[in-house]
N, C-alpha and C positions, 0 to 999 in steps of 0.2 A: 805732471807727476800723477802717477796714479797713488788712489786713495782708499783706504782701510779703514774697517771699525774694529775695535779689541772686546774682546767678553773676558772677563775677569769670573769666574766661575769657582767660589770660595767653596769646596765640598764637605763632609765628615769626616774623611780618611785623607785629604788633600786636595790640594788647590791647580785648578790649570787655568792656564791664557792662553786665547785662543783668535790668531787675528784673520777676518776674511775679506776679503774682494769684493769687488761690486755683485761677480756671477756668484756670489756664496763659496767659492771655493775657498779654502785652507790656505792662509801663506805662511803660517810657521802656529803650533802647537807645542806649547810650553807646560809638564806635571811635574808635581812635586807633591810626594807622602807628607803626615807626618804623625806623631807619635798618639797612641790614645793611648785614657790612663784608667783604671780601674781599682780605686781604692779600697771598694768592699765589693761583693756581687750585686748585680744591676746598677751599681754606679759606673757614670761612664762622666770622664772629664778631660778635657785639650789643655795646654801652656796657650795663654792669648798670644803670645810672643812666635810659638811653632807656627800656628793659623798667619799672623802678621809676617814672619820672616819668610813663609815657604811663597806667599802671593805677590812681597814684593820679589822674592828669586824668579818667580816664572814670568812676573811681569816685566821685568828688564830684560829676559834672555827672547820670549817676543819682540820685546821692541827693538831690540837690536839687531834679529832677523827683517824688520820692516822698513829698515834705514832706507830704502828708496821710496818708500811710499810716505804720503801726508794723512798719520791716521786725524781722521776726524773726528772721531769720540771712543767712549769709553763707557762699556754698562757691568754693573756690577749683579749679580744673582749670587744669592747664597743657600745653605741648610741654613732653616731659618730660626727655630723657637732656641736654641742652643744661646745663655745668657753671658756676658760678661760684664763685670762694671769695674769702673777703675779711677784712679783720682785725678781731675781735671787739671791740674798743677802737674805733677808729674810726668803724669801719661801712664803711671805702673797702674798694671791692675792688683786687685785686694786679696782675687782668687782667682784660680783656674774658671775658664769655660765651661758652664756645667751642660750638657750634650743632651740635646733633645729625645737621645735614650732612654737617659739616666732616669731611676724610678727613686730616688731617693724622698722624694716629695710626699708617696703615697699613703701615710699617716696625716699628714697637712692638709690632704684634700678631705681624709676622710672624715676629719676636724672641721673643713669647713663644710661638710655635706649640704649644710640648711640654705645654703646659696644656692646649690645646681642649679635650680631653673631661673632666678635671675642671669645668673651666668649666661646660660645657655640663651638665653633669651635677648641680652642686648651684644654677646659678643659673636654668638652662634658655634660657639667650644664648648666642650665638655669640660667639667672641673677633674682635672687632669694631671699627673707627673710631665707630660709631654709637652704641655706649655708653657710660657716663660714665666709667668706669675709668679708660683710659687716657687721659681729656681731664684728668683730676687730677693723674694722672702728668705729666704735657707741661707743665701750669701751675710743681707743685712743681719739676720738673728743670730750668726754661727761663727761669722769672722769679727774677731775683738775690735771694737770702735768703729766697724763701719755703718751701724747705723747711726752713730752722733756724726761721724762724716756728713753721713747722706744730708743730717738735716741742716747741717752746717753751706749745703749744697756745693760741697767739695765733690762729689763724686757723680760718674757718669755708667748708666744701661744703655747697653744695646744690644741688639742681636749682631751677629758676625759683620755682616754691612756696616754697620754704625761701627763698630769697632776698627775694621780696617779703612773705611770712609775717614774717620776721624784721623786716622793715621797717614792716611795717603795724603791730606789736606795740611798735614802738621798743626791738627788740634784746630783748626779754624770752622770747620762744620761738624756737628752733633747735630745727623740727621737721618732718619729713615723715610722708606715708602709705604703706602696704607698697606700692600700685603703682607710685609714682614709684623706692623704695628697690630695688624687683625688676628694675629700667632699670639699677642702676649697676655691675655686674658684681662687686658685692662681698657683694652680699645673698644668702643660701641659701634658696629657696622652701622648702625641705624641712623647714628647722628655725624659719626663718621667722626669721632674724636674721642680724645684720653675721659672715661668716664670716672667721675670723682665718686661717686658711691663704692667702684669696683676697686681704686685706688685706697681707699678706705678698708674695705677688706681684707687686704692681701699685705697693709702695712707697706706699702709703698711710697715714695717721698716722690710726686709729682716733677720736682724741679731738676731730679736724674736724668728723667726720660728725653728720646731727642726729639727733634721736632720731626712733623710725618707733613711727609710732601706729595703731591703725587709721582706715579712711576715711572713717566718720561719727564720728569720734572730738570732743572738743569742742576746738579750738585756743587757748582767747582769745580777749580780744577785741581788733579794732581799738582803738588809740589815737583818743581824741575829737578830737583837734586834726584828725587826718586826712580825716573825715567828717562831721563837727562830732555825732556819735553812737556809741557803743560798742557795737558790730553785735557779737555772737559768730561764731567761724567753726566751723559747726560739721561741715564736711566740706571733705574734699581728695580727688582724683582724679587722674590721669593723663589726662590728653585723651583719647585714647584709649578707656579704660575708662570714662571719662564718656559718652562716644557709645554704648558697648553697652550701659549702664544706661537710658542714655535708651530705646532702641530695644526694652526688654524683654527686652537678651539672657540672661536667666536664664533664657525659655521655649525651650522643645528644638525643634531646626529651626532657628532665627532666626542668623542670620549677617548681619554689616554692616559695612559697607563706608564707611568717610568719605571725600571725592575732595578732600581738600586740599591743598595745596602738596607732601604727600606723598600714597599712598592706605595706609589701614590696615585693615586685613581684617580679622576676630576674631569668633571663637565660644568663647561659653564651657564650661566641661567638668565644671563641678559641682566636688568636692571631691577630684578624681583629676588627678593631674599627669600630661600623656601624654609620654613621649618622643620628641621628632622630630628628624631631624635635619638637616628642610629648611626649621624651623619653630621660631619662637622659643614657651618656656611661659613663663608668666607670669603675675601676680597679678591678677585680676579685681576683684578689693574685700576686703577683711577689715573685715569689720562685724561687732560685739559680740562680738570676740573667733574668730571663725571664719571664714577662709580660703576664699574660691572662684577658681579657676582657668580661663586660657585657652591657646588656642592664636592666634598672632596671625601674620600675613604683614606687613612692616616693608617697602614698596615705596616708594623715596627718591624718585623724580620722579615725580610724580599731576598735579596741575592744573597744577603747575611748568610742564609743558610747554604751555600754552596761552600762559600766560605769552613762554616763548622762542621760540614761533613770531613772537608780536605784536612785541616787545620786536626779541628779536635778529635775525628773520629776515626780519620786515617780511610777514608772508605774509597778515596779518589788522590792521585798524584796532582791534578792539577784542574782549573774549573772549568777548561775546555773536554774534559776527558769523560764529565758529568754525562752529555749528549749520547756518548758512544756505550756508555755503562747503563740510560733508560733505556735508549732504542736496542740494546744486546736481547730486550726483554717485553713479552708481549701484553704483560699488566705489571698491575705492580704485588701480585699474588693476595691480596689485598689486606696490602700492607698500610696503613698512613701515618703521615707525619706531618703531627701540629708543630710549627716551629716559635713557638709560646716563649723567646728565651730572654724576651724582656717584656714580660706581661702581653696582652694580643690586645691589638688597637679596636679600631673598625671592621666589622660591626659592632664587637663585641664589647671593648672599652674597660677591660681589666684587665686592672697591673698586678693581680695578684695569681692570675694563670701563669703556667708554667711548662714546656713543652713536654710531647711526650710521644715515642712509637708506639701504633696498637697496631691490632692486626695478626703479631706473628706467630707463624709456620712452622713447622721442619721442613717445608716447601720454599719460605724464604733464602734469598743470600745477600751478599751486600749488595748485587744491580740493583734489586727490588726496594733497597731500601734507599737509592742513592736516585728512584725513578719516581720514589712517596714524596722525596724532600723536593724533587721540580714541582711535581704534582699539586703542593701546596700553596707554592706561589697562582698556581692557576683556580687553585680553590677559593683562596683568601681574593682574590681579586672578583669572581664570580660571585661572592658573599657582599659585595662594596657594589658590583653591577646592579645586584638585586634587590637593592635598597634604595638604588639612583630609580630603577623601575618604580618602584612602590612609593616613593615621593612624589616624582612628577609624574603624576598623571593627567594632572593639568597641563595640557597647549604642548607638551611635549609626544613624537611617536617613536615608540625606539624599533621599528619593522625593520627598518634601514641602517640601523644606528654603527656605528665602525668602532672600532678599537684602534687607535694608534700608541704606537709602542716609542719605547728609547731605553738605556740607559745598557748598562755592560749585560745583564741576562737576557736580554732580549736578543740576542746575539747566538741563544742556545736554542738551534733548530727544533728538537722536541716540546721543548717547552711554550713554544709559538703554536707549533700545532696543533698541541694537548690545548693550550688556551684557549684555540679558536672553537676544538671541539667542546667542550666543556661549557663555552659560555654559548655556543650557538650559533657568533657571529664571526663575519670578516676581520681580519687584523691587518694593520699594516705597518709593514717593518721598514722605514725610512733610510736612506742612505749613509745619511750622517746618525752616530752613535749619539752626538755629546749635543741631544737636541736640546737642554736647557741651557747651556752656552749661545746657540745659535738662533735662541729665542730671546737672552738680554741685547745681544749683538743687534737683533731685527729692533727691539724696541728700541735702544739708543740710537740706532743707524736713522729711526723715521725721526726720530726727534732732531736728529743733526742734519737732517736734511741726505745725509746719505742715499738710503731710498726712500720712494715713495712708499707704502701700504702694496700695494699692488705690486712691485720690483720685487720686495722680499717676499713676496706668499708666492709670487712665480719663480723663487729660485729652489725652492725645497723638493726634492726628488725621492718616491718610493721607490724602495730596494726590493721587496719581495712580499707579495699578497698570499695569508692563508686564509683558507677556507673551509669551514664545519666539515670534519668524516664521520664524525661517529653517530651510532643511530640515538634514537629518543631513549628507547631504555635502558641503554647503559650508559649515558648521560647523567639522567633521574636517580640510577639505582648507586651511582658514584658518587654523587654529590652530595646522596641522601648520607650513606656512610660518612664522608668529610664532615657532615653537621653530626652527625654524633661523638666523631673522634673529639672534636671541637670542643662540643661541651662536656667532653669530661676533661677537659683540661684546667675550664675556669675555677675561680675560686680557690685553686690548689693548695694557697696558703691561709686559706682559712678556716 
């Protein structure tokens, strides 16, 4: 009988399953949407139930395409800092998923300002809306009894993994991995465990949290009823981190970029934590017991905006049509567009900007403005490059350095281009789209014996190599602009 490993790939907007073959090939690709909620502006919240029901729908409709094959295991990656907690007994949760979008927190951080630099310092985050911290806090303070819950240790946190882990096991594991744990501002990278000082802070009940394992660690197994098979899980990820696994970012050089609903940037740094402090540090993987590290660029709107061009602005029929409406056009008449529409991450780190078009014309139309919004994604990613520059400069050379890509925008010919010209460097566009699936897949699959390290780094195939056109000074003179658009955007609401 031939044999399978499944990626369970829990995203923001929905969930896919995704099961491959020994040669990495596809044998059945299982999505499913589901609902976001938006209760005020910049709140953004999931039903834990829509996340839980759509992962088990795509996870059975896989398995059932895989009925000749003996899957061997199972890894899970998810969007990671997005919180939920719920009651051990029951299984209900208290409240909705609050979405690692959502900026409702951004009074609370500014409450706790006098922390930053311990923060930043043993978790390597910024004190932030974006991470889970204070989404736990907003749950415990806001929803009626659940902080005598919590201390009653009736109730359970997790990020999305822990959430459907828990559920896939029928409530038998309450557990994550160090990269999802190093997302929630309570984890110390340095000691590599829950820090009670930061627990203190943020009013947190310790005895919620799950336990942090490493990331080829063995989980359980699914509950048979689920799948009608007891699949081991034997790897978890952070979406994220799953995408630089997939890409090979343990080789020196390699830096990647995923272009989805958010863009996430990341190079990894071997066993040295660097300090930055325009730049979140963060856990790469801990496999068999030892710890590797990154540096990561956290940029909130990425493909989003192809999205709200179509959606809210009416400026494109559809997100393929984006490519044909820059390329109609030989600049963007120099038009740009900060897509600030849930505060701007990395570098910048304020959730109180606010997007905005400058620039315009009576020379403008809508290509030029539909050519700004690609534009930005190559901007904001150029602004995360060049901080990854200015950090390591220690034992790192970036003369050779590559860019590797994934996620649905990376798909959009122009936008690869313009990227490659913009940043300088080589890109390269992989075969496969859904390279954070195929990077929990690769980690579960070594842990299962599936492949070896070496089988799955020789199955991964580039699809298409760009290469720098544009000259130095319209490089310079672009980019210089993009940092002006930039800063006037910050601050906006205050």
């Amino acid at each position: 009988m031939e044999k399978a490993v499944i990626a369970l790939d829990l995203g923001t907007t929905g969930n896919r399953a995704i099961a491959f073959d020994k040669n990495g090939g596809i044998i059945h690709s299982s999505y499913s949407e589901f609902p976001q909620i938006h209760p005020k502006p910049a709140w953004v919240e999931q039903n834990p139930y829509d996340i839980l029901n759509t992962a088990v729908k795509v996870l059975r409709e896989t398995m059932e395409k895989c009925g000749s094959y003996e899957v061997v295991s199972l890894g899970i990656t998810n969007q990671r800092e997005t919180s939920a907690v719920w009651n051990k007994k029951t299984g209900k949760p208290v409240y909705n998923a609050i979405v690692w979008q959502c900026r409702r927190t951004a009074e609370t951080c500014e409450e706790l300002s006098e922390y930053r630099a311990l923060i930043k310092e043993k978790t390597g985050l910024f004190l932030d809306p974006y991470f889970s911290a204070t989404k736990i806090k907003w749950i415990l303070d806001n929803v009626e009894g659940a902080k005598e819950q919590a201390e009653r240790g009736e109730l359970a946190f997790g990020t999305v993994d822990s959430w459907v882990l828990w559920n896939l096991t029928g409530g038998a594991v309450h557990a994550t991995d160090a990269t999802n744990a190093s997302r929630t501002l309570l984890y110390n990278i340095n000691t590599l465990k829950y820090d009670e000082e930061l627990i203190e802070i943020f009013g947190v009940k310790k005895i919620i949290l799950p336990e942090v394992c490493d990331s080829d660690y063995n989980f359980g197994s699914i509950n048979k009823t689920i799948a009608g098979r007891a699949i081991p899980v034997t790897g978890i990820l952070g979406d994220q981190q799953a995408s630089l696994f997939a890409h090979a970012g343990f080789e020196r050089g390699i830096i990647k970029n995923t272009y989805g609903t958010g863009l996430f940037v990341m190079i990894e740094t071997g066993n040295r934590i660097y300090a930055s402090e325009r730049l979140v540090g963060t856990v790469a993987w801990k496999l068999g017991g030892n710890a590797y590290f990154a540096l990561e660029g956290s940029i909130f709107t990425g493909g989003e905006v192809i999205r709200f061009i179509r959606d809210n602005l009416g400026l494109i029929k559809s997100a393929s049509e984006s490519d044909k409406a820059a390329k109609s056009v030989t600049d963007s008449a120099g038009v740009y567009f900060v897509p600030a529409l849930s505060g701007l991450g990395a570098p910048y780190w304020d959730p109180f900007a606010r997007g905005l078009i400058g620039g315009l014309t009576g020379a403008a139309t809508k290509n030029h403005i539909v050519r700004a919004a690609l534009e930005s994604l190559a901007y904001q990613t150029k602004d995360v490059v060049a901080e990854f520059e200015n950090t390591l400069k220690d034992g790192f050379d970036f003369s050779g350095c590559k860019l590797r890509v994934d996620g649905k925008a990376s798909e959009n010919d122009f936008l690869m281009q313009f990227q490659s010209d913009i940043l300088n460097m080589t890109v390269e566009k992989t075969a496969l789209t859904e390279m954070t699936a195929f990077g929990i897949a690769g980690l579960s699959g070594i842990a299962s014996g599936f492949w070896t390290p070496a089988e799955f780094n020789g199955v991964k195939k580039i699809k298409k190599i760009y290469t720098p056109k544009m000259d130095e000074g319209t490089r310079k003179k672009s980019y210089a602009l993009w940092r002006k658009a930039a800063e006037k955007s910050l601050k906006w609401l205050l």
